[in-house]
C-alpha positions, 0 to 999 in steps of 0.5 A: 336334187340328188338321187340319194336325196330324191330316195329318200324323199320318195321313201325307196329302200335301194338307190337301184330303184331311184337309178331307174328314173335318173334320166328323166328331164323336168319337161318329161314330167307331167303336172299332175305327177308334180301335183301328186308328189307335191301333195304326198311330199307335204303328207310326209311332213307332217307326219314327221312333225306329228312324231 
């Protein structure tokens, strides 16, 4: 995923935001932030489907 797309996912104003957390691997990322992200990613949704 690009950053640019990873900003907007996250719903973050400014590209600088998202340049702090470029250089994280997959194996830094713990399950329950996965967890966490998955479930706030599919709340987005469905708000936007909802609109």
């Amino acid at each position: 995923m690009t950053l640019k797309a990873l900003k907007e996912l996250l719903s973050h104003n400014d590209i600088k935001t998202m340049m702090r957390y470029g250089h994280l691997e997959a194996s830094d990322v713990s399950p329950e932030a996965v967890r966490i992200f998955n479930e706030q990613n599919a709340a987005r949704r469905k708000v936007k489907k909802a609109a």
